[in-house]
N, CA and C atoms as an extended XYZ file, in Angstrom:
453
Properties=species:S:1:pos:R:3:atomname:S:1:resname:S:1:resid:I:1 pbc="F F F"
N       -18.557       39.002      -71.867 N   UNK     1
C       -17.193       39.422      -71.668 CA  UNK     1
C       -16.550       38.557      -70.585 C   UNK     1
N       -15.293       38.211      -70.782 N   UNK     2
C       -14.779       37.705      -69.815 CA  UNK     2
C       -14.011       38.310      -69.098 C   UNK     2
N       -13.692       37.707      -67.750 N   UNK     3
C       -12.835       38.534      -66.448 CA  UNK     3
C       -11.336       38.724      -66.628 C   UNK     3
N       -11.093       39.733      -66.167 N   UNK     4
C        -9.094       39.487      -66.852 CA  UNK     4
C        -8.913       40.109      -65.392 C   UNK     4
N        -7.776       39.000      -64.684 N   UNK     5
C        -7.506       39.272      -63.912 CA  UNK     5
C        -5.923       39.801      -63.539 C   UNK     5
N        -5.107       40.572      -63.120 N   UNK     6
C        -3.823       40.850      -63.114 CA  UNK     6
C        -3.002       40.093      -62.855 C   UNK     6
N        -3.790       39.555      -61.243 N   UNK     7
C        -2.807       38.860      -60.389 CA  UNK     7
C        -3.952       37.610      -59.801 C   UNK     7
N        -3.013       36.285      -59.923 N   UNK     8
C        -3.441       35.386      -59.030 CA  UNK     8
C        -4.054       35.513      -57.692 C   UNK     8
N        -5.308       35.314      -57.714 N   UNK     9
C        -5.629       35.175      -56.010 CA  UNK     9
C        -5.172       33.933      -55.141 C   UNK     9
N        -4.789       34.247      -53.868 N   UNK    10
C        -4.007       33.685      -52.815 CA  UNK    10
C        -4.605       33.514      -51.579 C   UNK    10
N        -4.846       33.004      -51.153 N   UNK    11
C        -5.536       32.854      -50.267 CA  UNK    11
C        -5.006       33.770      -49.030 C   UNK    11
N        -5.463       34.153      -47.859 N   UNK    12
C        -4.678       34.401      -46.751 CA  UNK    12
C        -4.130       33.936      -45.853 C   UNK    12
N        -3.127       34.028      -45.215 N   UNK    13
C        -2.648       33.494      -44.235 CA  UNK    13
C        -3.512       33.507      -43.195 C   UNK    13
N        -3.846       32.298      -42.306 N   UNK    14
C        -4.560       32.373      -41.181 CA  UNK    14
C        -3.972       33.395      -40.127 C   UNK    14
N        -4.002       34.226      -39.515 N   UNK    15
C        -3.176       34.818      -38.091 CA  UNK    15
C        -3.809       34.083      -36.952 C   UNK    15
N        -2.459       34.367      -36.665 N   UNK    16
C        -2.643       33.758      -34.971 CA  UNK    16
C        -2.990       34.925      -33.803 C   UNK    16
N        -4.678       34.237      -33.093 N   UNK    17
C        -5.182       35.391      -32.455 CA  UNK    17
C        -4.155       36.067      -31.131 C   UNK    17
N        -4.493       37.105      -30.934 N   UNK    18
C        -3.896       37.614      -30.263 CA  UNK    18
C        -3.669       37.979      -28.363 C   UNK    18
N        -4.520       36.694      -28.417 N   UNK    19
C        -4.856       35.850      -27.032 CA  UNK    19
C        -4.479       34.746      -26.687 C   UNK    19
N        -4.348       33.939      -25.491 N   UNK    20
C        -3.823       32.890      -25.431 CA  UNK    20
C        -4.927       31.927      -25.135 C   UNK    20
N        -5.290       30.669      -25.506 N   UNK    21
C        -6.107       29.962      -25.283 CA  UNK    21
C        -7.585       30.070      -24.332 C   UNK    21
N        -8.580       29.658      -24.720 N   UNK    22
C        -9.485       30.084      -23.524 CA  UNK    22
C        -9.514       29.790      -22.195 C   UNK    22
N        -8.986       28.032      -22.308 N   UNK    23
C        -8.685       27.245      -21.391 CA  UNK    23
C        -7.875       27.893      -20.594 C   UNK    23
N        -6.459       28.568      -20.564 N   UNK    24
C        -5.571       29.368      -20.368 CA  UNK    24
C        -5.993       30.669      -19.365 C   UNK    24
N        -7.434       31.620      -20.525 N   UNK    25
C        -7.517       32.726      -20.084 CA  UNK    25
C        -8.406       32.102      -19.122 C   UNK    25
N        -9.274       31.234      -18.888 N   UNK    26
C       -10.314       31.078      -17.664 CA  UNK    26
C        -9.369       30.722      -17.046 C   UNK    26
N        -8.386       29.999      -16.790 N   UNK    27
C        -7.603       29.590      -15.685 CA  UNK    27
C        -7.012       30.848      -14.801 C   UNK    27
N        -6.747       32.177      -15.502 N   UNK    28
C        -6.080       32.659      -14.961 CA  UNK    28
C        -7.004       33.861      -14.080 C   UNK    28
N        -8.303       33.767      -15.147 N   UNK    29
C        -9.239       34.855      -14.762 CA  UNK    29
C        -9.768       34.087      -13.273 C   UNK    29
N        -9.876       32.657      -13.338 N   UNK    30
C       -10.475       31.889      -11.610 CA  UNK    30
C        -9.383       32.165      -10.405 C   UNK    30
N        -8.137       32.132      -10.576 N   UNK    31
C        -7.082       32.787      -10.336 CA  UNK    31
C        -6.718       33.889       -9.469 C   UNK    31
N        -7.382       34.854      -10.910 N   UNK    32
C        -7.053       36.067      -10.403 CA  UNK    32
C        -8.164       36.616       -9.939 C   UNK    32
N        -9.791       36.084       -9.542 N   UNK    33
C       -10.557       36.549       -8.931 CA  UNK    33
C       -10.660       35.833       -7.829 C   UNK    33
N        -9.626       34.934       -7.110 N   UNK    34
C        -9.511       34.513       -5.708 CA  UNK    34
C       -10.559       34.438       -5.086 C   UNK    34
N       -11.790       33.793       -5.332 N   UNK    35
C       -13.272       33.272       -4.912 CA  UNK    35
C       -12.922       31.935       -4.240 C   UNK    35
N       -13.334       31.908       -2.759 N   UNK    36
C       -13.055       30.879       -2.122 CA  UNK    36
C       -14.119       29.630       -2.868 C   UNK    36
N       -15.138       29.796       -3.596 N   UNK    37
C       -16.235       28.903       -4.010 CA  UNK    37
C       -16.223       28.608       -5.139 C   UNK    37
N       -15.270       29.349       -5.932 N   UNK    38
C       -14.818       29.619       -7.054 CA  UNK    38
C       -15.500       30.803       -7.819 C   UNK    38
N       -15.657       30.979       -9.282 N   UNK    39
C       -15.884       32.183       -9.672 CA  UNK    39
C       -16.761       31.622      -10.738 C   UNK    39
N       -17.934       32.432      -11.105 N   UNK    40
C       -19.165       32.160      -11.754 CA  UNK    40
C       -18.262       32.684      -13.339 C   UNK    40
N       -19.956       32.397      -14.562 N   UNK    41
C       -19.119       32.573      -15.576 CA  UNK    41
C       -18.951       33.607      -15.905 C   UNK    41
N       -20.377       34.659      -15.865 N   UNK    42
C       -19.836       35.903      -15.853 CA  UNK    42
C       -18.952       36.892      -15.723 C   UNK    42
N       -18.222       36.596      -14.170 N   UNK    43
C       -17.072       36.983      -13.385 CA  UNK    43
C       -16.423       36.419      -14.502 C   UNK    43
N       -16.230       35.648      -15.175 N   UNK    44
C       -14.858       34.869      -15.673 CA  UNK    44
C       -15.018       36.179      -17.370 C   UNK    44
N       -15.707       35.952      -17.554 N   UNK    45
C       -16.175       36.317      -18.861 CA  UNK    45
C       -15.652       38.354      -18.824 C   UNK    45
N       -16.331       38.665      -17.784 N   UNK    46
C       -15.981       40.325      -17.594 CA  UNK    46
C       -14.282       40.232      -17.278 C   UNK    46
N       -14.001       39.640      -17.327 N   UNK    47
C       -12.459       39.203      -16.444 CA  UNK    47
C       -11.546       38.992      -17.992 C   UNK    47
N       -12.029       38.476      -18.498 N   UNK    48
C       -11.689       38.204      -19.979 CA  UNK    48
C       -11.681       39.321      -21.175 C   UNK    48
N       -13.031       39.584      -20.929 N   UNK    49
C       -12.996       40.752      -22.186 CA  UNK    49
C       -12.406       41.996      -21.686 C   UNK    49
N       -12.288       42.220      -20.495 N   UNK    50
C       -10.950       43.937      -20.221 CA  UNK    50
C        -9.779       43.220      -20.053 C   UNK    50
N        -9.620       42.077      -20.186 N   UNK    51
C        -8.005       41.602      -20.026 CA  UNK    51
C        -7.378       41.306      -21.177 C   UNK    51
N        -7.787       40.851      -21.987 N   UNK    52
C        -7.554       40.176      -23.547 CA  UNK    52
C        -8.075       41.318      -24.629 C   UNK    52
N        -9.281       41.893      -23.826 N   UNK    53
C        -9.758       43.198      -24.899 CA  UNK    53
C       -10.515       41.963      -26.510 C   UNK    53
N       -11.085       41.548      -25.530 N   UNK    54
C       -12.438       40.619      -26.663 CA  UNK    54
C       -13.353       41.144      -26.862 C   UNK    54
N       -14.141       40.923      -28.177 N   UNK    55
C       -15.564       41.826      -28.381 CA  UNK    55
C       -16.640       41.149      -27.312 C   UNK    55
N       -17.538       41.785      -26.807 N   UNK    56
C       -18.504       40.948      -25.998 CA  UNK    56
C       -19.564       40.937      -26.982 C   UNK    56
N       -19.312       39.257      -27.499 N   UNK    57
C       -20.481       39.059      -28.729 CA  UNK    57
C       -20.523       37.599      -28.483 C   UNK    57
N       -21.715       37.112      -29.042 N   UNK    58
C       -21.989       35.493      -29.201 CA  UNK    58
C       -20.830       34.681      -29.420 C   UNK    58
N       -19.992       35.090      -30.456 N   UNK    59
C       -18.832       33.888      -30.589 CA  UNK    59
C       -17.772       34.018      -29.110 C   UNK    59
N       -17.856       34.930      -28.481 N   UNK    60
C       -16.873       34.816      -27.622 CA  UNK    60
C       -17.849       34.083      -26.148 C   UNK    60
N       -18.987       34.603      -26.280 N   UNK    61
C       -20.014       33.858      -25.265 CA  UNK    61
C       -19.353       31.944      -25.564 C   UNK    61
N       -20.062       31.666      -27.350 N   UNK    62
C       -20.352       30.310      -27.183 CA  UNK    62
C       -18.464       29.626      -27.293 C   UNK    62
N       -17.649       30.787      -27.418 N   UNK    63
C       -15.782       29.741      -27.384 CA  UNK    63
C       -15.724       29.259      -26.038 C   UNK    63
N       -16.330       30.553      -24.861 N   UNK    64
C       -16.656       30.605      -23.193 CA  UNK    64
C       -16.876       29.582      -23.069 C   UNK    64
N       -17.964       28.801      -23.282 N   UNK    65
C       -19.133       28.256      -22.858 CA  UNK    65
C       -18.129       26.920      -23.098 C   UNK    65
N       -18.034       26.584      -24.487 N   UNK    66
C       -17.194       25.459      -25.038 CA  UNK    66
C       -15.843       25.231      -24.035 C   UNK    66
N       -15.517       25.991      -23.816 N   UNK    67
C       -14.359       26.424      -23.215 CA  UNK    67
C       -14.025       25.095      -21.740 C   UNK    67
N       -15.170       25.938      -21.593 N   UNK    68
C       -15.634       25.776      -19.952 CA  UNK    68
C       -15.987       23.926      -19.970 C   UNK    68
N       -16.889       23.751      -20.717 N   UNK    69
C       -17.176       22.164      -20.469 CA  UNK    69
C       -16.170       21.276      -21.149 C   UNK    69
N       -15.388       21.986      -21.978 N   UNK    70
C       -14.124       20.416      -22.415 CA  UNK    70
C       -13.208       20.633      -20.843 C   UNK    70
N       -12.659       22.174      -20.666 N   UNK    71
C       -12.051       21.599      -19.127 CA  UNK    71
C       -12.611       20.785      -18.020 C   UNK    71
N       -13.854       20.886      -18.430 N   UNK    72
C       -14.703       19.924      -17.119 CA  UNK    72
C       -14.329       18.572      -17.155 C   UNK    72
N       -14.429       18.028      -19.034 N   UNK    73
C       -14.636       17.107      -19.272 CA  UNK    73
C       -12.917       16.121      -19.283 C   UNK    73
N       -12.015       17.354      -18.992 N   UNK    74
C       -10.486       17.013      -19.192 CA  UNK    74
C        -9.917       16.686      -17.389 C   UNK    74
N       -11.056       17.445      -16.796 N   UNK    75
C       -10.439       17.680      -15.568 CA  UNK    75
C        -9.799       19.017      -15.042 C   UNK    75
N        -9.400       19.705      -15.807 N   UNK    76
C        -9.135       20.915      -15.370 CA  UNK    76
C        -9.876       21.934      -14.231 C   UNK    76
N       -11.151       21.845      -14.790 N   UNK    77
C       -11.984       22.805      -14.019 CA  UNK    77
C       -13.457       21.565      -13.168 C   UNK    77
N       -13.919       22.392      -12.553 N   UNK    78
C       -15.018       21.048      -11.706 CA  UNK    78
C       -15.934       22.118      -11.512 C   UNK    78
N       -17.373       22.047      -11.281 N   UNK    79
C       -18.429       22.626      -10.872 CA  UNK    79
C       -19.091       22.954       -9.413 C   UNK    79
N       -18.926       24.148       -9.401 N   UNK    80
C       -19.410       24.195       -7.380 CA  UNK    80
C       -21.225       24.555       -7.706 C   UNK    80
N       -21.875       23.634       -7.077 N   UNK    81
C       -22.971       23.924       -6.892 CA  UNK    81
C       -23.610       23.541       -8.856 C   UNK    81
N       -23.117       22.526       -9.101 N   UNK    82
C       -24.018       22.430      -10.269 CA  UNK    82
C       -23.803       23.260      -11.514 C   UNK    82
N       -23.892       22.914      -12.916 N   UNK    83
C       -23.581       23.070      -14.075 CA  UNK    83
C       -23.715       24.803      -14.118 C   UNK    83
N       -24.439       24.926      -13.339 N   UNK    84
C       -25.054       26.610      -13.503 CA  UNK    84
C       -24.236       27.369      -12.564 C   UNK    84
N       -23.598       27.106      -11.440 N   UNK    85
C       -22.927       26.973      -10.392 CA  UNK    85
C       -22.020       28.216      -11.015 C   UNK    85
N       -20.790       27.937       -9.751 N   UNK    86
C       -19.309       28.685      -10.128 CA  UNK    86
C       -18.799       27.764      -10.518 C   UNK    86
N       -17.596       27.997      -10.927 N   UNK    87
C       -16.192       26.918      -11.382 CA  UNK    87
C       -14.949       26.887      -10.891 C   UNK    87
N       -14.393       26.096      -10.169 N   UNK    88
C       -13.067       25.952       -9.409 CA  UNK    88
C       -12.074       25.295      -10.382 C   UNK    88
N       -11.168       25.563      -10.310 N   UNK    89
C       -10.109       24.708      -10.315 CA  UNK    89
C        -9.786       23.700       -9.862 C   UNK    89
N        -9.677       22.501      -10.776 N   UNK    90
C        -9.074       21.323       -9.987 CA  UNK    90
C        -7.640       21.270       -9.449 C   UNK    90
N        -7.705       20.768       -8.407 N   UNK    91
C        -6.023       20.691       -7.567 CA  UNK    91
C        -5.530       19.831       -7.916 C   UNK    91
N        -4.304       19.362       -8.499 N   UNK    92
C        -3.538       18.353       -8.868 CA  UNK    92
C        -2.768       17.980       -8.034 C   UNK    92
N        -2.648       16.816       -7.860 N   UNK    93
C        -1.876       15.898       -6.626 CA  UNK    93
C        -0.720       16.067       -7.272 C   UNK    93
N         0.361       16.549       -6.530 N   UNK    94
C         1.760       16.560       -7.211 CA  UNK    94
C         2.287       15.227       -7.693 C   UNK    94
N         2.646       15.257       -9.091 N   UNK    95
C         2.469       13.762       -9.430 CA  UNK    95
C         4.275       13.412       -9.306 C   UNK    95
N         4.375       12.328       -8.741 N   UNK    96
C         5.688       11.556       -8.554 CA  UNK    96
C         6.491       11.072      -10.169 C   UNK    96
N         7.755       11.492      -10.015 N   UNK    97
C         8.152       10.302      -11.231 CA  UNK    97
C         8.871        9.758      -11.028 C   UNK    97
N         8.695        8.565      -11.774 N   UNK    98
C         9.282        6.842      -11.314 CA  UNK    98
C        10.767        7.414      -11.361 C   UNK    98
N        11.313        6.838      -10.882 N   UNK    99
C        12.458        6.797      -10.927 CA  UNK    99
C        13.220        5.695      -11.930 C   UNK    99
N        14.149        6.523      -12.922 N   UNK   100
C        14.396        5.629      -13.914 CA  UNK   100
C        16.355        4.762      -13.471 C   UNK   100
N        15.495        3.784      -13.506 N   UNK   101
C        16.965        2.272      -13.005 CA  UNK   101
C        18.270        2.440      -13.896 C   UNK   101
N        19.370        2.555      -13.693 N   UNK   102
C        20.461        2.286      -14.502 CA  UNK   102
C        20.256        1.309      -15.141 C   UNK   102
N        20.148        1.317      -16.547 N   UNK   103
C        20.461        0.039      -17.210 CA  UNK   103
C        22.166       -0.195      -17.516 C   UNK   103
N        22.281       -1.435      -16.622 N   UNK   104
C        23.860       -1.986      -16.730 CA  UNK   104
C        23.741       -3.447      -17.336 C   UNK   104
N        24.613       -3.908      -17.862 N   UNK   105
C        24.873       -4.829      -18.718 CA  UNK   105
C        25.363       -6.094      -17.755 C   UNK   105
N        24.452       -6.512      -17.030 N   UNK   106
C        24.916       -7.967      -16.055 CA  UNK   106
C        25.408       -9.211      -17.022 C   UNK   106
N        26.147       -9.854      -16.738 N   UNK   107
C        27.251      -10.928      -17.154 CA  UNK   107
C        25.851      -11.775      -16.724 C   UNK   107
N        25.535      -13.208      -18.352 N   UNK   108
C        24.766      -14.332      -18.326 CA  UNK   108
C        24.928      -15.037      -16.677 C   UNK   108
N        23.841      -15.115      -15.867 N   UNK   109
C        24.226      -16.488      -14.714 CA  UNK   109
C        24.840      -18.051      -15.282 C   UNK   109
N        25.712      -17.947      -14.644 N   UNK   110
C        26.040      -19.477      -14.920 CA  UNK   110
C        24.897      -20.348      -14.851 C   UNK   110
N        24.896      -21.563      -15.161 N   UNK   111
C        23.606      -22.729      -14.944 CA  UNK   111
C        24.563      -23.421      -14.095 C   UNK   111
N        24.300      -23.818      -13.122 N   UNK   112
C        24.689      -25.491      -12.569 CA  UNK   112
C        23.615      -25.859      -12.157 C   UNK   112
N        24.347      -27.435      -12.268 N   UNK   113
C        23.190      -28.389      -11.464 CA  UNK   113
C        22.981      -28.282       -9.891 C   UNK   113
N        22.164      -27.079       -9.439 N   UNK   114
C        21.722      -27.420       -8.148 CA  UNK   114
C        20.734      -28.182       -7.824 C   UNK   114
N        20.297      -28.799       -7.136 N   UNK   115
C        18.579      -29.173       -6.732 CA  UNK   115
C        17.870      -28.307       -5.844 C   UNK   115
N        16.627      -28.274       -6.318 N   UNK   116
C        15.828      -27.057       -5.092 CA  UNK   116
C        15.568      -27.767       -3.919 C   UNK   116
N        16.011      -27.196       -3.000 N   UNK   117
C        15.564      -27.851       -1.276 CA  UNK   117
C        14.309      -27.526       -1.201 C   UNK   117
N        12.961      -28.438       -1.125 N   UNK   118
C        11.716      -27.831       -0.852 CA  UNK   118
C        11.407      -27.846        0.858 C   UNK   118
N        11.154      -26.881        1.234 N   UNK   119
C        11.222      -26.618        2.721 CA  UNK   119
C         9.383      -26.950        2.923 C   UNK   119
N        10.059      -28.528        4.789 N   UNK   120
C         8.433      -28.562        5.213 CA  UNK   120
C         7.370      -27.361        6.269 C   UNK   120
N         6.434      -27.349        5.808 N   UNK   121
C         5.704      -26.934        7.076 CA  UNK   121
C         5.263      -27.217        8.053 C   UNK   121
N         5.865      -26.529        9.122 N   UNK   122
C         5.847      -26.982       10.343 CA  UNK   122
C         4.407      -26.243       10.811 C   UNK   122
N         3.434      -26.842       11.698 N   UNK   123
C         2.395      -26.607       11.889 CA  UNK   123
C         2.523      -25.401       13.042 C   UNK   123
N         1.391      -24.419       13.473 N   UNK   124
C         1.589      -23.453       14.527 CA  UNK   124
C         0.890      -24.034       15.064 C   UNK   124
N         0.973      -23.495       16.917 N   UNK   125
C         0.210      -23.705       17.566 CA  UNK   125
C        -1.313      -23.040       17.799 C   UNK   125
N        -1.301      -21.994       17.237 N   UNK   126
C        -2.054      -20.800       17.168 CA  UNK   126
C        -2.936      -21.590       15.949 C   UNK   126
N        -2.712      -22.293       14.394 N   UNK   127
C        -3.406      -22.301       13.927 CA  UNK   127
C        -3.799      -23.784       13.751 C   UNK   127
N        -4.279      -24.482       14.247 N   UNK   128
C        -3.970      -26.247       14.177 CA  UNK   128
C        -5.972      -26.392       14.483 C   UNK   128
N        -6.171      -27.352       13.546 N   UNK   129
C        -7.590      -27.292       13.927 CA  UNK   129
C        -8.206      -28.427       14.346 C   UNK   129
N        -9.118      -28.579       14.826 N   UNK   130
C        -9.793      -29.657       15.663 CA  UNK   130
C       -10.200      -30.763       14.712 C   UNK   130
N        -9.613      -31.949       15.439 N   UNK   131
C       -10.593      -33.148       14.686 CA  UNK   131
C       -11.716      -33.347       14.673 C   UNK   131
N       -11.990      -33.646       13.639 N   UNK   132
C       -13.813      -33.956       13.212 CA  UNK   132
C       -13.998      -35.429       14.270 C   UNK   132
N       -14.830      -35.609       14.844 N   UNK   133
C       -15.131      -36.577       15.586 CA  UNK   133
C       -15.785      -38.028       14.421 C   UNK   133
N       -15.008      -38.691       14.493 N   UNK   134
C       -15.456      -39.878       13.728 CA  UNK   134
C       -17.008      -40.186       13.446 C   UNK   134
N       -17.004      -40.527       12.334 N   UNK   135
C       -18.589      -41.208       11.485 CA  UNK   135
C       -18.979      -42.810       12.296 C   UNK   135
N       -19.762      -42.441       13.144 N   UNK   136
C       -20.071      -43.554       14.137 CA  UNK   136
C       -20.662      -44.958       12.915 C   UNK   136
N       -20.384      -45.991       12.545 N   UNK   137
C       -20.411      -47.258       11.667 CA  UNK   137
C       -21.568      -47.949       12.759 C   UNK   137
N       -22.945      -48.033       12.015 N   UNK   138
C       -23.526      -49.175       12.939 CA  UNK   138
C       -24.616      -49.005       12.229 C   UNK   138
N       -25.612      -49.132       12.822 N   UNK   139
C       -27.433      -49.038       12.572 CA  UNK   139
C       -27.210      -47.892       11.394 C   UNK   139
N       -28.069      -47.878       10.479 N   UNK   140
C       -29.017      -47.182        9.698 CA  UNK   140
C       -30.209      -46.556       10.281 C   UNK   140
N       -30.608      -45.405       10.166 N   UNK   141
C       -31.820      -45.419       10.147 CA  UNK   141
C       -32.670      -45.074        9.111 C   UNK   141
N       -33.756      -45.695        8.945 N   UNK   142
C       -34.837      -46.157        8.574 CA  UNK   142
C       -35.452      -44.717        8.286 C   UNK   142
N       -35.747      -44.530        6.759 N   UNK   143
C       -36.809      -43.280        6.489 CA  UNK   143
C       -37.807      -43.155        6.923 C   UNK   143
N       -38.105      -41.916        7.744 N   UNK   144
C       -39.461      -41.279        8.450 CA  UNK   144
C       -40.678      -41.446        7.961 C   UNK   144
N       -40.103      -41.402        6.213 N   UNK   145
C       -41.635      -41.613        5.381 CA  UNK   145
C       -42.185      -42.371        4.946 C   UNK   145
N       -42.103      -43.736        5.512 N   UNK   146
C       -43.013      -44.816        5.288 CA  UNK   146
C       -44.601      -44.548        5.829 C   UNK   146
N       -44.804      -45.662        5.375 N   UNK   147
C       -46.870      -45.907        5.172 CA  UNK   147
C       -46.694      -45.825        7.383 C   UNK   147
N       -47.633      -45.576        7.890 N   UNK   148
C       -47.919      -45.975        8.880 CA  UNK   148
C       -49.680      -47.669        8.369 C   UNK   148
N       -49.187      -48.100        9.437 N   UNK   149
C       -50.681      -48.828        9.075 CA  UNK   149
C       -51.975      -49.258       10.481 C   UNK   149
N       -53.152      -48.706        9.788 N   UNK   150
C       -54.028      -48.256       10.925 CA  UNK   150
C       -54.501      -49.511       11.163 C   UNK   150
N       -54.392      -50.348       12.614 N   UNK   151
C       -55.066      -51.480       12.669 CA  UNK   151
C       -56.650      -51.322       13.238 C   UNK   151
């Protein structure tokens, strides 16, 4: 027998969870547990599931976990005392922005024929250095390593 179906199946719409990013919720849970050393993961994790109201199960352990080392790896978060450690927040240097130049429309420079004045250097007194004392011109001497001969 074959299947008779009424209606087309459709897939579902994905929903959008009802939390805000993890990255997000650890930021706010390190935050809001004001740990001068920062705040371990646990702390972060109990901080999470009564705030967001998450199941405390493996997938929310290993999103944690994931969580935790791409901010490391982004900069966001840094490690006190080692991978096992607590986790701080990184401080961001208030970043400057350039300041953007009027672009105005300057009129072509004329060309003329100037010549460039090349300017001499005048020597300092401070930096002037000593003459090499002349290569005295006279005698050779004679290599050390000749035969001696024993009479």
């Amino acid at each position: 027998m074959a299947k008779t179906s009424s209606a087309p199946r459709t897939k579902k719409a994905a929903s959008l969870p009802a939390h805000p990013k993890y990255e997000d919720m650890i930021r706010d849970a390190i935050v809001a547990l004001k740990d001068r050393k920062g705040s371990s993961r646990q702390a972060i994790k109990k901080y999470i599931i009564s705030s967001y109201k998450l199941p405390d199960n493996s997938t929310t352990n290993n999103r944690l976990r994931i969580a935790i080392n791409k901010g490391v790896e982004k900069g966001l978060f840094a490690f006190y005392n080692g991978p096992s450690g607590t986790i701080k927040l990184v401080k961001k240097e208030p970043e400057t922005k350039p300041k953007v130049e009027k672009k105005t429309k300057k009129a072509a420079p004329k060309k003329t024929a100037k010549k460039a004045v090349k300017k001499t250097k005048k020597p300092t007194t401070k930096t002037t250095k000593r003459a090499k004392p002349a290569a005295k011109k006279g005698v050779a001497r004679k290599s050390s390593t000749r035969k001696r001969t024993t009479s």
